[in-house]
DSSP file (Angstrom, degrees, kcal/mol; ACC not computed):
  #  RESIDUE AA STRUCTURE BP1 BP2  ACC     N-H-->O    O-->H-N    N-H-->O    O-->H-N    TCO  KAPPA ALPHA  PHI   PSI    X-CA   Y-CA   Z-CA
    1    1 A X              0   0    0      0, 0.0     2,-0.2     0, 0.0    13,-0.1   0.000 360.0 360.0 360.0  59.7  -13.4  -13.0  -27.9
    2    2 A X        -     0   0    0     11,-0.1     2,-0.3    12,-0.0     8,-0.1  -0.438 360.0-158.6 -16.8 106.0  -10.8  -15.9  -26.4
    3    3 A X        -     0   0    0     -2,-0.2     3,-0.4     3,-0.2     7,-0.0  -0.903  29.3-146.7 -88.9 144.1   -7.0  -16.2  -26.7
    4    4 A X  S    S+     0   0    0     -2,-0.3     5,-0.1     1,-0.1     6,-0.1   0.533  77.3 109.9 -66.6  -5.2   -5.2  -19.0  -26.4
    5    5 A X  S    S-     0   0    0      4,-0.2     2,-0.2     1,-0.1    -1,-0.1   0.566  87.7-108.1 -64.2  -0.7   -2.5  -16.2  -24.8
    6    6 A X        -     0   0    0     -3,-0.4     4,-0.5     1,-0.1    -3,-0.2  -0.761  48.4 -45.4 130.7-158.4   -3.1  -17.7  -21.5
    7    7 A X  S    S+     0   0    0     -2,-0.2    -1,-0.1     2,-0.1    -2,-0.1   0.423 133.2  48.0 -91.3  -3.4   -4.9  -16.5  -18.3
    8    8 A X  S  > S+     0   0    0      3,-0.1     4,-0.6     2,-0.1     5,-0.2   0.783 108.8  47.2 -96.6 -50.8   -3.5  -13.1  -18.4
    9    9 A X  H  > S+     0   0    0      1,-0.2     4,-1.3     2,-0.1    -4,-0.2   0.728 109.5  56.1 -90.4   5.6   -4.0  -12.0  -22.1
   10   10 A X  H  > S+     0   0    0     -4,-0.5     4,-1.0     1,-0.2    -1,-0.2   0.409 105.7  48.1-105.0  18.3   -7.7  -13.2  -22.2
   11   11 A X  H  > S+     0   0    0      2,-0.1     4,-1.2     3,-0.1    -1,-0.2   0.455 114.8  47.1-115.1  -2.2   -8.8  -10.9  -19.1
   12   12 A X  H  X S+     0   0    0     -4,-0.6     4,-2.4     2,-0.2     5,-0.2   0.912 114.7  46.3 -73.1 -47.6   -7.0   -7.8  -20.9
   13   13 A X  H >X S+     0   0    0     -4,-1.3     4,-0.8     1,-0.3     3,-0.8   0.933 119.0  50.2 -38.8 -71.5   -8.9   -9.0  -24.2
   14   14 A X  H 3X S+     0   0    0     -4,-1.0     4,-0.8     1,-0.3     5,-0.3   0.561 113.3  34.8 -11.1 -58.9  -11.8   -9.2  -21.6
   15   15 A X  H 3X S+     0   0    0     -4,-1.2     4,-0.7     1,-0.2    -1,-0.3   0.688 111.5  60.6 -95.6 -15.3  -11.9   -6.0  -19.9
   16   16 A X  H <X S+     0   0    0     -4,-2.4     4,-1.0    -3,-0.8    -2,-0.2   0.814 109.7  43.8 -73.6 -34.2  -10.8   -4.1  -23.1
   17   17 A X  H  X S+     0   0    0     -4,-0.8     4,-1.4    -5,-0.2    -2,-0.2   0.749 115.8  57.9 -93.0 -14.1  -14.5   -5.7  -24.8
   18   18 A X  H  X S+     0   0    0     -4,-0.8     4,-1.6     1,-0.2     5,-0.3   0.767 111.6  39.9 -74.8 -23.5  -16.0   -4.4  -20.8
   19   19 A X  H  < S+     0   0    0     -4,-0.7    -1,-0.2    -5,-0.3    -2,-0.2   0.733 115.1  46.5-104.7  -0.4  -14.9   -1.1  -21.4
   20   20 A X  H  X S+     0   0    0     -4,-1.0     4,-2.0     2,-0.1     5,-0.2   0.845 117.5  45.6 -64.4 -81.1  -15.9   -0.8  -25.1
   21   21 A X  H  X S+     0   0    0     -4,-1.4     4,-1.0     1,-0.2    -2,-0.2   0.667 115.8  48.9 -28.2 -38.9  -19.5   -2.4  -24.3
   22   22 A X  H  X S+     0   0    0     -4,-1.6     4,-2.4     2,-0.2     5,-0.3   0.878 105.0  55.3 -77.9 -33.8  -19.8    0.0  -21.2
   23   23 A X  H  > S+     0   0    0     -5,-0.3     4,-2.3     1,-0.3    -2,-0.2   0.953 110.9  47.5 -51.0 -42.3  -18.8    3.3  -23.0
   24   24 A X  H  X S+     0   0    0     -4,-2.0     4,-1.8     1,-0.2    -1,-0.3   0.908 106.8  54.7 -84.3 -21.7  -21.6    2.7  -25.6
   25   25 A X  H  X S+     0   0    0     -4,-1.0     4,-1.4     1,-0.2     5,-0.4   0.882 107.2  50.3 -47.9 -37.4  -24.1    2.0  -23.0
   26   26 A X  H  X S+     0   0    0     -4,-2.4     4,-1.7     2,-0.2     3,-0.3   0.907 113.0  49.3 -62.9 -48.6  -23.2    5.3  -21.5
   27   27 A X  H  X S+     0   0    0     -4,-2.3     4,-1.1    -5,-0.3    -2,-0.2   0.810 113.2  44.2 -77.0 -23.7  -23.7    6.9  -25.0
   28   28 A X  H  < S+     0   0    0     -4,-1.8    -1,-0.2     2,-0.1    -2,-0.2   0.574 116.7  45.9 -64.4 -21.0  -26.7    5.4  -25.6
   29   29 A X  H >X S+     0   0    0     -4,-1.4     4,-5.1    -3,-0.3     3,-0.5   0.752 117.6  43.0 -91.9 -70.0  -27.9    6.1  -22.1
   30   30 A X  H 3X S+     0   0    0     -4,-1.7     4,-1.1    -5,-0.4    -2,-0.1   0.882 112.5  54.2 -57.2 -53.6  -26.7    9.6  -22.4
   31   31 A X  H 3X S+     0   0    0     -4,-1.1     4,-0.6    -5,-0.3    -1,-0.2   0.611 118.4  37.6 -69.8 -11.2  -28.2    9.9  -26.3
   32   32 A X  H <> S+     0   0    0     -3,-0.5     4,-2.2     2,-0.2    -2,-0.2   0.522 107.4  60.5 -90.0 -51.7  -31.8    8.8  -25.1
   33   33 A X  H  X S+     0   0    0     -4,-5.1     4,-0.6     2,-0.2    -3,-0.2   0.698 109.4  45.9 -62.2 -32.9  -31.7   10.7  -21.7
   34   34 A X  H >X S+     0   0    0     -4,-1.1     4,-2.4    -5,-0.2     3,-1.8   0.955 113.1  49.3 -99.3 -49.8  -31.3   14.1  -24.0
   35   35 A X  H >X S+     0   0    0     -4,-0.6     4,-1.6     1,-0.2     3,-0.6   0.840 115.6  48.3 -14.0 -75.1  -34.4   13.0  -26.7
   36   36 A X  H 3< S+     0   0    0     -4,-2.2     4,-0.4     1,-0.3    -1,-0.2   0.636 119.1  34.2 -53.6 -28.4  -36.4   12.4  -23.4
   37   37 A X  H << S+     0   0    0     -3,-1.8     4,-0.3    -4,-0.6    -1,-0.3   0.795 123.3  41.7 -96.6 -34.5  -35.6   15.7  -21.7
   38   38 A X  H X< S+     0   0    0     -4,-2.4     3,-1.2    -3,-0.6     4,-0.4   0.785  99.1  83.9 -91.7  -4.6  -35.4   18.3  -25.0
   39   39 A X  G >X S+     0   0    0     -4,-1.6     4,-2.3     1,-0.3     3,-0.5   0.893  87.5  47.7 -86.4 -54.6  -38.7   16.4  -26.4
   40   40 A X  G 34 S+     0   0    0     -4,-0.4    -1,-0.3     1,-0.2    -2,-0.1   0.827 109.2  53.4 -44.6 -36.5  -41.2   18.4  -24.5
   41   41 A X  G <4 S+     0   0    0     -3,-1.2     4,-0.3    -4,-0.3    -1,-0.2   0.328 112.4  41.2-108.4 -11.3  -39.6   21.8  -25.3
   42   42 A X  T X4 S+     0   0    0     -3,-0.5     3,-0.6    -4,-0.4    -1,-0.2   0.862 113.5  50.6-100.1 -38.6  -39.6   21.3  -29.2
   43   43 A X  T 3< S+     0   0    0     -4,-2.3    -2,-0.2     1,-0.3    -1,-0.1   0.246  96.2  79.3-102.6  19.0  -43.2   19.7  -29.5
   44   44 A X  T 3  S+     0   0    0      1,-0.2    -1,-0.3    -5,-0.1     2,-0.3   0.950 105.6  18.4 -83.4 -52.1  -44.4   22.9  -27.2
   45   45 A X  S <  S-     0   0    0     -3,-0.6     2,-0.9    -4,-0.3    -1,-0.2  -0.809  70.3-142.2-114.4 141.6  -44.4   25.5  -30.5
   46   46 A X        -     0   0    0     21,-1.0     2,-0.5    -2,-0.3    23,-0.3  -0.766  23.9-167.1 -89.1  87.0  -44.5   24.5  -34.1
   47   47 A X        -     0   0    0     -2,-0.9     2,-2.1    21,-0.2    23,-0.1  -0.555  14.1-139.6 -81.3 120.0  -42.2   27.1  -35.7
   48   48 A X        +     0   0    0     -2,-0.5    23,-1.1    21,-0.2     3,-0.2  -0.681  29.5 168.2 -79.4  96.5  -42.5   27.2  -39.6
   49   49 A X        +     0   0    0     -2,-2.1    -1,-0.1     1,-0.2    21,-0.1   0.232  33.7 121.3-106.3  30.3  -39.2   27.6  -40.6
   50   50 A X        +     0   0    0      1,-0.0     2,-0.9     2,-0.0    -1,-0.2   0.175  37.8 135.2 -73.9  29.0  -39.8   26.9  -44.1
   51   51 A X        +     0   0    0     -3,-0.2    21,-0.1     1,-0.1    -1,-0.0  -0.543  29.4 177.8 -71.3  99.7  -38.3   30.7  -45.2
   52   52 A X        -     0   0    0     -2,-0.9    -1,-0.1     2,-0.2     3,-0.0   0.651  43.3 -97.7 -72.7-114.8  -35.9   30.5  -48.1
   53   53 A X  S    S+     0   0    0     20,-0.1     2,-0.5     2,-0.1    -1,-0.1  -0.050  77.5 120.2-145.5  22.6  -34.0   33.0  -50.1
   54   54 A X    >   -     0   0    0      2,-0.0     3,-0.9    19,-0.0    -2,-0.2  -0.877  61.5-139.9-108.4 131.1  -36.5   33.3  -53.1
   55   55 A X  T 3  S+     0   0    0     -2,-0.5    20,-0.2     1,-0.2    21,-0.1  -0.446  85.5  21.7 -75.6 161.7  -37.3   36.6  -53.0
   56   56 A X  T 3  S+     0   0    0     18,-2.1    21,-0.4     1,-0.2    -1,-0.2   0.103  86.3 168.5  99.8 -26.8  -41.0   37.1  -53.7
   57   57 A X    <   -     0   0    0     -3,-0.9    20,-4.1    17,-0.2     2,-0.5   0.355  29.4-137.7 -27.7 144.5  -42.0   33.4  -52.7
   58   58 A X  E     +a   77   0A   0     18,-0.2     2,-0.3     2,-0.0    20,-0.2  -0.988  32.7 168.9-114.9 117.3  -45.9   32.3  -52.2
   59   59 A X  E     -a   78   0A   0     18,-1.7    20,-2.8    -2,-0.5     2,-0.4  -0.970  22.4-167.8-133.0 175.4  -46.3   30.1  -49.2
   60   60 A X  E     -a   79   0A   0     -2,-0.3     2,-0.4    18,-0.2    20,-0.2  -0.963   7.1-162.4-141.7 147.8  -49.4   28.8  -47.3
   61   61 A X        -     0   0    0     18,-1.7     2,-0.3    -2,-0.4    18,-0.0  -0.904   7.9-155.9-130.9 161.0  -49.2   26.9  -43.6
   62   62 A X        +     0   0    0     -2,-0.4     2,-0.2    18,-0.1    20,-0.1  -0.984  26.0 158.5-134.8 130.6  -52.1   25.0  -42.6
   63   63 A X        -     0   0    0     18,-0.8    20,-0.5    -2,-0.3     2,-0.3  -0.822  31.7-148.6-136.0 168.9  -52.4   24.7  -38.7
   64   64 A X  S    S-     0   0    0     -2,-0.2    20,-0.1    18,-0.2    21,-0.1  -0.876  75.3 -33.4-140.4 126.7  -55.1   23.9  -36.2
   65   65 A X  S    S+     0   0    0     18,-5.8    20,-0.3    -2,-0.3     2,-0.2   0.926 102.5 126.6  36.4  39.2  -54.9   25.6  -32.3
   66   66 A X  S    S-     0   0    0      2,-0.0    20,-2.8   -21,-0.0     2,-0.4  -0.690  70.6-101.4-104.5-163.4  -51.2   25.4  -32.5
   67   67 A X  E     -e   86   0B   0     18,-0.2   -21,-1.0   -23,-0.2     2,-0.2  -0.860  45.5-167.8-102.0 135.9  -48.2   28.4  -31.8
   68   68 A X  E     -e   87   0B   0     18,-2.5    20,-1.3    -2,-0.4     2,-0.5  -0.713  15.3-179.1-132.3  92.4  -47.2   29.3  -35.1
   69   69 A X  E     -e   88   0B   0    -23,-0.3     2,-1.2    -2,-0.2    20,-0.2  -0.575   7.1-167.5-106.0 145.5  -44.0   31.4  -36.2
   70   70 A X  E     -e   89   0B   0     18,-2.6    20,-1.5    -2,-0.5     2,-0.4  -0.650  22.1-150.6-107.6 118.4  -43.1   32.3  -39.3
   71   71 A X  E     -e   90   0B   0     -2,-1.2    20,-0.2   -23,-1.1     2,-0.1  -0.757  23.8-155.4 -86.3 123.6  -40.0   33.8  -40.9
   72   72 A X        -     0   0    0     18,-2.1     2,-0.4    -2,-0.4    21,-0.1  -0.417  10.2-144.7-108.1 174.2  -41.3   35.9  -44.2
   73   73 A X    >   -     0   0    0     19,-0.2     3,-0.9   -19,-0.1   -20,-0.1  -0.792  49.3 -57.2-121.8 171.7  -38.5   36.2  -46.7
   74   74 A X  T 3  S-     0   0    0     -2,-0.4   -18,-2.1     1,-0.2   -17,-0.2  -0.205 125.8  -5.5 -55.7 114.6  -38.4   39.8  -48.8
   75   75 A X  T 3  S+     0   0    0     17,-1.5     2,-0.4   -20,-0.2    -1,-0.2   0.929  97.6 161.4  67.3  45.4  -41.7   40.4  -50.6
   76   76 A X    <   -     0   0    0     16,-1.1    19,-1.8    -3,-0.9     2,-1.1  -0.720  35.2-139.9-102.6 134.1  -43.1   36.7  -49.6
   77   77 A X  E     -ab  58  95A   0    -20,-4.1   -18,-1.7   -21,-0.4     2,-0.3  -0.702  20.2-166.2-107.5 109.1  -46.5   36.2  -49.8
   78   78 A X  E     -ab  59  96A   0     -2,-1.1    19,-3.1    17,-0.8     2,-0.5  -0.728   7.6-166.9-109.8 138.7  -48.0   34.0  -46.7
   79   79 A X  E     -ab  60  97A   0    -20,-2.8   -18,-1.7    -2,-0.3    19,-0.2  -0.986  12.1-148.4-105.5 107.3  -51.4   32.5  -46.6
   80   80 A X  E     - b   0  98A   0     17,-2.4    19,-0.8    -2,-0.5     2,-0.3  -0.598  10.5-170.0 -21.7 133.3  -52.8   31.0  -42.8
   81   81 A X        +     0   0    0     -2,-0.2   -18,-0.8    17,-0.1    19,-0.1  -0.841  38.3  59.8-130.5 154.0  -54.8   28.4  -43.2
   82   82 A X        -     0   0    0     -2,-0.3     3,-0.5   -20,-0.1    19,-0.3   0.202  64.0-101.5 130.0 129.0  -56.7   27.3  -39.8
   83   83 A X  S    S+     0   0    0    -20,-0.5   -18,-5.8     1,-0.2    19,-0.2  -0.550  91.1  12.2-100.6 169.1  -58.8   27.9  -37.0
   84   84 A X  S    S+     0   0    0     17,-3.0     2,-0.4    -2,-0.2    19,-0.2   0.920  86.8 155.7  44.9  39.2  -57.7   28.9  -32.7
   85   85 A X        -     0   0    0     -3,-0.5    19,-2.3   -20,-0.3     2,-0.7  -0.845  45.3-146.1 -80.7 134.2  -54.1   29.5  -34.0
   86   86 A X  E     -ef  67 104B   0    -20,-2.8   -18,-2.5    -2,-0.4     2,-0.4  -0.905  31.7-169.1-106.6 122.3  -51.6   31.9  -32.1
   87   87 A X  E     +e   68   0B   0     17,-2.0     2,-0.4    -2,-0.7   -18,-0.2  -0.835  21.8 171.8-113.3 136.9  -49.7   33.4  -34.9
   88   88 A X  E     -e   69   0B   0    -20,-1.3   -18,-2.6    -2,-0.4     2,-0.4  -0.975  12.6-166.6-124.3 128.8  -46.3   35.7  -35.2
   89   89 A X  E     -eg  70 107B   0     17,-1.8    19,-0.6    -2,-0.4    20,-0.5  -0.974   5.0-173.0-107.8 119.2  -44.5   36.6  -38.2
   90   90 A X  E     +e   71   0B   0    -20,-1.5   -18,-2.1    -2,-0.4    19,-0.2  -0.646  37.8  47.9 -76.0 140.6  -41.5   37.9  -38.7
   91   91 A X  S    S-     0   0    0     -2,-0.3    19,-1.0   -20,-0.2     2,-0.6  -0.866 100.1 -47.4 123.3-177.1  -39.2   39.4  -41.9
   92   92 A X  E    S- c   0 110A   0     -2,-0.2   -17,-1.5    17,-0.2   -16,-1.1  -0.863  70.6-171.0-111.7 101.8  -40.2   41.7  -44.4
   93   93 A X  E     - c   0 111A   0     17,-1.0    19,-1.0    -2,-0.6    20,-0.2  -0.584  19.1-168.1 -90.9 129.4  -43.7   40.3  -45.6
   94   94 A X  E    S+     0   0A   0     -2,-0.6    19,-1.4   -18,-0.2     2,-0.7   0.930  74.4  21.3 -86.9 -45.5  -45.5   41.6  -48.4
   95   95 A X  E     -bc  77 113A   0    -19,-1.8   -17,-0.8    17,-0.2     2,-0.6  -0.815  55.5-167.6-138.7 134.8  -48.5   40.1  -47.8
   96   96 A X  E     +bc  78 114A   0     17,-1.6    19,-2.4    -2,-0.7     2,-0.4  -0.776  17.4 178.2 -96.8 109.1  -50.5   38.5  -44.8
   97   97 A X  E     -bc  79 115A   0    -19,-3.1   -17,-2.4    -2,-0.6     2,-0.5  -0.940   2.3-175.1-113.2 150.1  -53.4   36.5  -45.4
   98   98 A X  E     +bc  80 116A   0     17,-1.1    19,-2.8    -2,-0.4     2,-0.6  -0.880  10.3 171.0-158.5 160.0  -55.8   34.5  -43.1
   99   99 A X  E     + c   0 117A   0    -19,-0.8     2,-0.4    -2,-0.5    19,-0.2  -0.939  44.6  58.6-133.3 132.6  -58.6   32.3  -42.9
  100  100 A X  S    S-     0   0    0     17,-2.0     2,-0.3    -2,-0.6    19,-0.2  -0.884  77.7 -79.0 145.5-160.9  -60.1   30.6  -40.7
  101  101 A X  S    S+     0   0    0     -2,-0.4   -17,-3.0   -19,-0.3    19,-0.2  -0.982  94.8  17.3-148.4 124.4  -62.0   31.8  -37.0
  102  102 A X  S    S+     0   0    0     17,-1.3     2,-0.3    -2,-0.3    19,-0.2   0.809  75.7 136.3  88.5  17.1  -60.2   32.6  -33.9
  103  103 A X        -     0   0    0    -19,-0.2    19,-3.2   -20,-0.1     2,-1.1  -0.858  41.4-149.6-109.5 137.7  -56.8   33.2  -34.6
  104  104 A X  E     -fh  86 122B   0    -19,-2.3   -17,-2.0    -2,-0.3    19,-0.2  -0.514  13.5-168.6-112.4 131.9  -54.7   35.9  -33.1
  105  105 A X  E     - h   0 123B   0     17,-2.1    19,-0.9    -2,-1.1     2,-0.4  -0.691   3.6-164.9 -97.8 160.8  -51.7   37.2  -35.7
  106  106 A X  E     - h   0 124B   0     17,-0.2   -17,-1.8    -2,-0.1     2,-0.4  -0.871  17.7-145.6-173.3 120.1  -49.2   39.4  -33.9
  107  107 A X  E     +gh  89 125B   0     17,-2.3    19,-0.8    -2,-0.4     4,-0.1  -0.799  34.7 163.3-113.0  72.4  -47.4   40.9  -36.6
  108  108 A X        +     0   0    0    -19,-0.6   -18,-0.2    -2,-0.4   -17,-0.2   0.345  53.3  81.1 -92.4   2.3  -43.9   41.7  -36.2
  109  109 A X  S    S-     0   0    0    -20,-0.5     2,-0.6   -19,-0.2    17,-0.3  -0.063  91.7-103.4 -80.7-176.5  -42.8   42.2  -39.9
  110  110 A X  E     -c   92   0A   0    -19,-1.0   -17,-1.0    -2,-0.1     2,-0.4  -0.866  48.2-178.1 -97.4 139.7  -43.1   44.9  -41.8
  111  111 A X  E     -c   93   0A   0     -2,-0.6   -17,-0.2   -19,-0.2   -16,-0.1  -0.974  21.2-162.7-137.6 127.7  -46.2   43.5  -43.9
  112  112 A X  E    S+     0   0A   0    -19,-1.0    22,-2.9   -18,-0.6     2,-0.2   0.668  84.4  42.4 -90.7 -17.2  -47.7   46.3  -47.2
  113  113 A X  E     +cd  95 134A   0    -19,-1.4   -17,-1.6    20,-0.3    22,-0.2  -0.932  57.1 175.9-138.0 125.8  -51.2   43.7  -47.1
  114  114 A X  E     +cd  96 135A   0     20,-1.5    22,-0.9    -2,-0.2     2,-0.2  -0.659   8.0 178.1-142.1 129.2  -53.1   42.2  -44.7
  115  115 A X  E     -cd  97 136A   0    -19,-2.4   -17,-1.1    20,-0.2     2,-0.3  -0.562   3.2-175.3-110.3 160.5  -56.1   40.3  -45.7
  116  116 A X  E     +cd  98 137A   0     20,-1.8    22,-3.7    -2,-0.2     2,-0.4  -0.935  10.0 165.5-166.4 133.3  -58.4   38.3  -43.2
  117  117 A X  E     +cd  99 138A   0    -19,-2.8   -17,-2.0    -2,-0.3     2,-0.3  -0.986  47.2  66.4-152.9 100.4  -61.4   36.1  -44.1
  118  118 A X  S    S-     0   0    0     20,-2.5     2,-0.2    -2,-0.4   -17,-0.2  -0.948  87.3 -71.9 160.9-172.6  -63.0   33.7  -41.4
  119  119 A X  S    S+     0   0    0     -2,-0.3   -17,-1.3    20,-0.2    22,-0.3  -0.556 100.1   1.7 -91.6 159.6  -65.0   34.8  -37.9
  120  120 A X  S    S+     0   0    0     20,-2.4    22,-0.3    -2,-0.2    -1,-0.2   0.337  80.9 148.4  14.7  63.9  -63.6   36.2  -35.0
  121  121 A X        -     0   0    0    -19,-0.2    22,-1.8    -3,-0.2     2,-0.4  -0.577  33.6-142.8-103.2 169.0  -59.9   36.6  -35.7
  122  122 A X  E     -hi 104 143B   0    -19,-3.2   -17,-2.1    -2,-0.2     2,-0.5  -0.953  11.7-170.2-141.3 150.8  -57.7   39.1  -34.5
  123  123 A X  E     +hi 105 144B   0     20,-3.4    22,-2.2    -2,-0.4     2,-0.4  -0.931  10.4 176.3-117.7 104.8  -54.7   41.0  -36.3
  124  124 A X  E     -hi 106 145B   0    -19,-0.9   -17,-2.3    -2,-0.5     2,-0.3  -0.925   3.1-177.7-116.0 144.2  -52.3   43.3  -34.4
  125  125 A X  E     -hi 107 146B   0     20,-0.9    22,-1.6    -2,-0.4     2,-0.4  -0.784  37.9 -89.1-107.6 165.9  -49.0   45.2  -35.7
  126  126 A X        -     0   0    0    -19,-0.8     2,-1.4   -17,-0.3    20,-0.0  -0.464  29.9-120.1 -92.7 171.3  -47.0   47.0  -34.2
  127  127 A X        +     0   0    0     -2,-0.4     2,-0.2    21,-0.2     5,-0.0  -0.496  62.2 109.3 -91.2 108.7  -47.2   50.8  -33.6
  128  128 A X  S    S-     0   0    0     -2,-1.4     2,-1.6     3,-0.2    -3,-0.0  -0.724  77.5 -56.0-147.3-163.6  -44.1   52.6  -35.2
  129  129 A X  S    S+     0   0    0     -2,-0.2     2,-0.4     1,-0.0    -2,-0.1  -0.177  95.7 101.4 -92.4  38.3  -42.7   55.0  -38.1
  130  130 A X  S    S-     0   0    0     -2,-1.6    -2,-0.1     1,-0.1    -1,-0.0  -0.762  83.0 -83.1-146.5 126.1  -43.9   52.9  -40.8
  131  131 A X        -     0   0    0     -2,-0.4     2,-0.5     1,-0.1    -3,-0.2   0.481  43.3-123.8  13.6 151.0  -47.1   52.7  -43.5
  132  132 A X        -     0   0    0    -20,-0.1    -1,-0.1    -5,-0.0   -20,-0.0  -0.980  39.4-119.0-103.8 145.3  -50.1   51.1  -41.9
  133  133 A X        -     0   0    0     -2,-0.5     2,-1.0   -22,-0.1   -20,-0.3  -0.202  29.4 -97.0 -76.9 155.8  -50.7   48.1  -44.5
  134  134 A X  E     -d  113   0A   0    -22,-2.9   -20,-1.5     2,-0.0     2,-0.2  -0.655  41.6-151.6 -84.0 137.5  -53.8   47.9  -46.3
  135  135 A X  E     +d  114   0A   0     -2,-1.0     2,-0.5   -22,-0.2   -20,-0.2  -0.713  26.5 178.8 -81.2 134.5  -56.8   45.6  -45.1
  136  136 A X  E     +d  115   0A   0    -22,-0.9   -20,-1.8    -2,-0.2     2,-0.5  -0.964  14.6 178.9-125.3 140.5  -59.5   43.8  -46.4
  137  137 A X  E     +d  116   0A   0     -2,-0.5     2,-0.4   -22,-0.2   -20,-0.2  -0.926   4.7 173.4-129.4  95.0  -61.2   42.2  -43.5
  138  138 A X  E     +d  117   0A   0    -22,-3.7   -20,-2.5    -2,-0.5     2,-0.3  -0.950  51.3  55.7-119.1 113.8  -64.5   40.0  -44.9
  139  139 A X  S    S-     0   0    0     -2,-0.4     2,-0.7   -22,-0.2     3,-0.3  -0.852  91.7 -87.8 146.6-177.9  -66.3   37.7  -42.1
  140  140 A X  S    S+     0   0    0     -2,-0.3   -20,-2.4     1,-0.2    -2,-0.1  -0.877  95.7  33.5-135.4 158.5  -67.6   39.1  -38.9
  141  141 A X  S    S+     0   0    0     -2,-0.7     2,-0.6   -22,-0.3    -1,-0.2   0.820  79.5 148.1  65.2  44.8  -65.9   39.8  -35.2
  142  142 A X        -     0   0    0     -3,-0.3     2,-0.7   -22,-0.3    -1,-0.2  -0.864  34.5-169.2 -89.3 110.5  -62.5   40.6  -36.8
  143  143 A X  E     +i  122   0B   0    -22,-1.8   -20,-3.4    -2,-0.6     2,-0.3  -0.858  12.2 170.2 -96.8 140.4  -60.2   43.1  -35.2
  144  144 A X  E     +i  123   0B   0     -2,-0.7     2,-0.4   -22,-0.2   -20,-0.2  -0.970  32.4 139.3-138.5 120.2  -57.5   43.7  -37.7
  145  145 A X  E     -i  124   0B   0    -22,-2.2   -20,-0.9    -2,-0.3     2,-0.2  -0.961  58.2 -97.7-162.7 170.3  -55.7   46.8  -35.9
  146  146 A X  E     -i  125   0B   0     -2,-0.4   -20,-0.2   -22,-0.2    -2,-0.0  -0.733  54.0-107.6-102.2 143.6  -52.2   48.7  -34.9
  147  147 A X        -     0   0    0    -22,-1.6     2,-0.2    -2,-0.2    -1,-0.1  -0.383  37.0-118.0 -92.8 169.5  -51.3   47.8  -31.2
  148  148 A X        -     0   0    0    -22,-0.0     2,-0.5     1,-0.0   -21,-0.2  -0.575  17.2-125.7 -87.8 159.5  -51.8   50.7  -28.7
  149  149 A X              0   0    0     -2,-0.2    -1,-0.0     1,-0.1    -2,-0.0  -0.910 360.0 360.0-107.4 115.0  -49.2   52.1  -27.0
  150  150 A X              0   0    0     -2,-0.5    -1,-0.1     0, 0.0    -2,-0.0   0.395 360.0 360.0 -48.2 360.0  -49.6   52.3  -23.2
């Protein structure tokens, strides 16, 4: 980017295309440096955040050993799919199912169902002023249970 405008208006031109050219290096720098830093701290948990607003809604995750939370929408029915998963849900769930072996669900909705189908899973709610949900628990070294209170 040249002028004929002499030795004066082509080092303004100049330093005007040095300081345009540095700023985005700085923003690129800058936009790269926060990927690199926040990258660990997302890929740590998988969070399902596929909860909409249709009430009633069927969904299913399929995971293997990861962290998995889940947002239930009113009266949503959620399937686990998956073995070694560490699971939380959240919301008002109507029903919890899971399958697999070796996953521990930590149940923080209010949930009317929970079904469990696989080996050695384990299912805790918590213990407060509300229904205990019904179980069917098929497969063997399943705790499916209400947490104690210390």
């Amino acid at each position: 980017m040249r002028s004929r405008m002499g030795r004066c208006g082509a080092a303004t031109i100049l330093a005007a295309d040095f300081d345009l050219g540095f700023a985005m290096f700085l923003s690129l720098r800058t936009s790269v440096l926060f990927a690199l830093i926040a990258l660990p701290f997302l890929a740590a948990a998988v969070t399902d955040e596929s909860a909409s607003t249709d009430v009633g809604r069927k969904s299913s995750v399929a995971r293997e050993g990861s962290e998995i939370q889940h947002f239930c929408t009113e009266m949503e029915e959620v399937q686990f799919l998956g073995n070694n998963n560490r699971i939380e849900t959240f919301g008002p769930c109507h029903s919890i199912t899971v399958q697999g072996s070796g996953n521990t669900v930590d149940v923080q909705s209010l949930a009317t169902q929970i079904a469990v189908n696989g080996d050695g899973n384990t299912v805790t709610w918590p213990a407060a002023d509300r229904p205990k949900p019904v179980t069917k628990v098929t497969g063997k070294g399943n705790i499916v249970e209400q947490q104690k209170i210390n």
